[in-house]
Biotite code that builds the C-alpha atoms (Angstrom):
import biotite.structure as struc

atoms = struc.array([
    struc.Atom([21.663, 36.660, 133.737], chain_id="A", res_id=1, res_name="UNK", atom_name="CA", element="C"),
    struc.Atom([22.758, 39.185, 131.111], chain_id="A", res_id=2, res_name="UNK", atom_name="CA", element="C"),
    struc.Atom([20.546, 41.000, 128.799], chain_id="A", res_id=3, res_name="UNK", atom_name="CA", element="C"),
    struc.Atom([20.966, 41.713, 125.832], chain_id="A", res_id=4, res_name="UNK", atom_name="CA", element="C"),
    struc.Atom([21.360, 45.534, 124.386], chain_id="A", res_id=5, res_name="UNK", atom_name="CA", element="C"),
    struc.Atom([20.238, 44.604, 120.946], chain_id="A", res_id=6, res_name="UNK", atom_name="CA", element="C"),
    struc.Atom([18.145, 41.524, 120.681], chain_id="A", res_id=7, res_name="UNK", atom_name="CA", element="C"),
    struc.Atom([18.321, 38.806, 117.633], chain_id="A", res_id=8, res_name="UNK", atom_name="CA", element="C"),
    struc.Atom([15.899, 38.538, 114.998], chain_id="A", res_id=9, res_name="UNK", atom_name="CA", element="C"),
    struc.Atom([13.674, 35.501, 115.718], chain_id="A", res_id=10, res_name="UNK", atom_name="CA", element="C"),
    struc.Atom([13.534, 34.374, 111.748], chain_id="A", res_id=11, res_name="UNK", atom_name="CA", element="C"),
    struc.Atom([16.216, 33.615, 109.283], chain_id="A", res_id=12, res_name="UNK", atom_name="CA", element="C"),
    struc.Atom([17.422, 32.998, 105.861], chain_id="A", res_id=13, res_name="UNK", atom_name="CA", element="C"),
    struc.Atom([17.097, 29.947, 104.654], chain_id="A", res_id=14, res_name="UNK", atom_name="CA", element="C"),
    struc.Atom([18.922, 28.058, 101.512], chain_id="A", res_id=15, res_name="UNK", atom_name="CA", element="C"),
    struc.Atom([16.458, 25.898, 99.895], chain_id="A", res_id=16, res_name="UNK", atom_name="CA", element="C"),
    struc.Atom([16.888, 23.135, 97.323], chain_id="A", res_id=17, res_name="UNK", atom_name="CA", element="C"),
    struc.Atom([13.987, 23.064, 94.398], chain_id="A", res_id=18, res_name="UNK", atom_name="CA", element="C"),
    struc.Atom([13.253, 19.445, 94.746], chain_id="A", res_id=19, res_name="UNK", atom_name="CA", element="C"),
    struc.Atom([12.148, 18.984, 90.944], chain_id="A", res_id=20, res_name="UNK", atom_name="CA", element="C"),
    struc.Atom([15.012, 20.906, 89.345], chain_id="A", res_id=21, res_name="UNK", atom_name="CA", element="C"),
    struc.Atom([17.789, 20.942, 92.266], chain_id="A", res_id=22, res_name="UNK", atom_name="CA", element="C"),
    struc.Atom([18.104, 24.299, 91.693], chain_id="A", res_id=23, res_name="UNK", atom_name="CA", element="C"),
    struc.Atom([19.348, 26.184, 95.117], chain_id="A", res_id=24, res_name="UNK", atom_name="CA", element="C"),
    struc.Atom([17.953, 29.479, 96.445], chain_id="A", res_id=25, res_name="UNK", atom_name="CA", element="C"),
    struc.Atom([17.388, 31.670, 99.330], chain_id="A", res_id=26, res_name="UNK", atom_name="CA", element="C"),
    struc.Atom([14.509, 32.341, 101.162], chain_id="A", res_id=27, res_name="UNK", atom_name="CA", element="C"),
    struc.Atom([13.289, 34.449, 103.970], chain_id="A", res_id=28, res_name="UNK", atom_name="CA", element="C"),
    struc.Atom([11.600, 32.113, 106.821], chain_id="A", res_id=29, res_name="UNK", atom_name="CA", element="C"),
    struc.Atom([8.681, 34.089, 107.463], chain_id="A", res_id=30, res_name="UNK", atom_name="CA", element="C"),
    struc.Atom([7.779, 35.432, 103.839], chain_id="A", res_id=31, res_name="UNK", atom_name="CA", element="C"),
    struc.Atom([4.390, 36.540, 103.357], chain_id="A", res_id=32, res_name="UNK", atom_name="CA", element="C"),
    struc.Atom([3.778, 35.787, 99.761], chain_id="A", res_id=33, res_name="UNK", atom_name="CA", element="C"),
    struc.Atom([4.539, 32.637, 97.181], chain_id="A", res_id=34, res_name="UNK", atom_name="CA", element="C"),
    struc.Atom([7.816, 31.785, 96.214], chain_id="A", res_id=35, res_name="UNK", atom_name="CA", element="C"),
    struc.Atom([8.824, 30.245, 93.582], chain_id="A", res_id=36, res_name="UNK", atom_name="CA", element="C"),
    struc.Atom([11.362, 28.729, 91.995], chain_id="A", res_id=37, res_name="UNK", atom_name="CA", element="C"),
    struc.Atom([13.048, 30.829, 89.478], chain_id="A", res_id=38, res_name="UNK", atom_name="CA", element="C"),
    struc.Atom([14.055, 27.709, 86.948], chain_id="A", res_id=39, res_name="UNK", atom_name="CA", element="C"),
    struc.Atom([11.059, 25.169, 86.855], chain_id="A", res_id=40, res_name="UNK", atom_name="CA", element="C"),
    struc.Atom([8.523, 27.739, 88.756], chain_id="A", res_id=41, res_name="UNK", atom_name="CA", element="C"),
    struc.Atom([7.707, 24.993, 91.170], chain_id="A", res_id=42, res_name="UNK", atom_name="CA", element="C"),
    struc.Atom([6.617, 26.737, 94.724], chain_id="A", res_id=43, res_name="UNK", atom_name="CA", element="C"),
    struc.Atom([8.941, 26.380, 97.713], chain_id="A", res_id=44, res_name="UNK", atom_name="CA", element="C"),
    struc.Atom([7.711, 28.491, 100.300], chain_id="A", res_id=45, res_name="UNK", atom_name="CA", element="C"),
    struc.Atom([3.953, 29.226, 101.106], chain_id="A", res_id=46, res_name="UNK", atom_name="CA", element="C"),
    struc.Atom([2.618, 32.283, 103.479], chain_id="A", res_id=47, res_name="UNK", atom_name="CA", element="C"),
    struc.Atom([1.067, 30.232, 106.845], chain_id="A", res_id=48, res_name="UNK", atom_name="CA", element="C"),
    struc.Atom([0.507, 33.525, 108.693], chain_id="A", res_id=49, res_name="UNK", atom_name="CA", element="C"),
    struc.Atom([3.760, 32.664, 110.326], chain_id="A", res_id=50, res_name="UNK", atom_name="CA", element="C"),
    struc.Atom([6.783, 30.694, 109.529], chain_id="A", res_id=51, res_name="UNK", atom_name="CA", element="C"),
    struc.Atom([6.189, 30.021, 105.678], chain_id="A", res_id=52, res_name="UNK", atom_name="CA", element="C"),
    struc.Atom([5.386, 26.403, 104.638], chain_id="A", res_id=53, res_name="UNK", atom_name="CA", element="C"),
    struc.Atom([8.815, 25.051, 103.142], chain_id="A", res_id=54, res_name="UNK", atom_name="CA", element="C"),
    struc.Atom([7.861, 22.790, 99.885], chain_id="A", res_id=55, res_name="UNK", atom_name="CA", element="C"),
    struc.Atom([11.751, 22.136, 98.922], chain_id="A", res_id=56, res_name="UNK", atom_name="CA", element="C"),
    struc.Atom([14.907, 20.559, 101.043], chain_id="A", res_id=57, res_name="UNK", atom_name="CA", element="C"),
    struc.Atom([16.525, 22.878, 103.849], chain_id="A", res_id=58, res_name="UNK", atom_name="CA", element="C"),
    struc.Atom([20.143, 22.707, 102.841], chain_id="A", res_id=59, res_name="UNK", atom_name="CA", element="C"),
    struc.Atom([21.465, 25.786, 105.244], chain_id="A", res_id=60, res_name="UNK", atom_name="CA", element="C"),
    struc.Atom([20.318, 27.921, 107.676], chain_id="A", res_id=61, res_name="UNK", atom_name="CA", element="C"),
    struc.Atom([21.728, 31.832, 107.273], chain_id="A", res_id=62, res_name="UNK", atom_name="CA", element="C"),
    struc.Atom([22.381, 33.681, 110.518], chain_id="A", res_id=63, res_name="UNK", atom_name="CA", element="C"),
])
């Protein structure tokens, strides 16, 4: 088994899709505040205490 040197981050970036206004936009997975949508200010991510509560479609993961 190798180690490795510098490990990965456990959360992402996500792309999310607004689903009122289709508008796209990218989000940290593990935010700890609201975030809205800047178009129809419709929330798509909620604080959980750990990965955020995604409101909108998932359209990409960003490694």
């Amino acid at each position: 088994m190798i180690k490795e040197l510098i490990p990965r981050p456990k959360s992402v970036f996500l792309k999310i899709k607004c689903l009122k206004c289709s508008n796209e936009q990218t989000v940290f997975q593990r935010g700890s505040s609201i975030i809205r949508c800047t178009i129809c200010d419709e929330v798509l991510v909620e604080p959980s205490g750990g990965k955020g509560k995604i409101k909108g479609e998932i359209i990409q993961t960003l490694e």
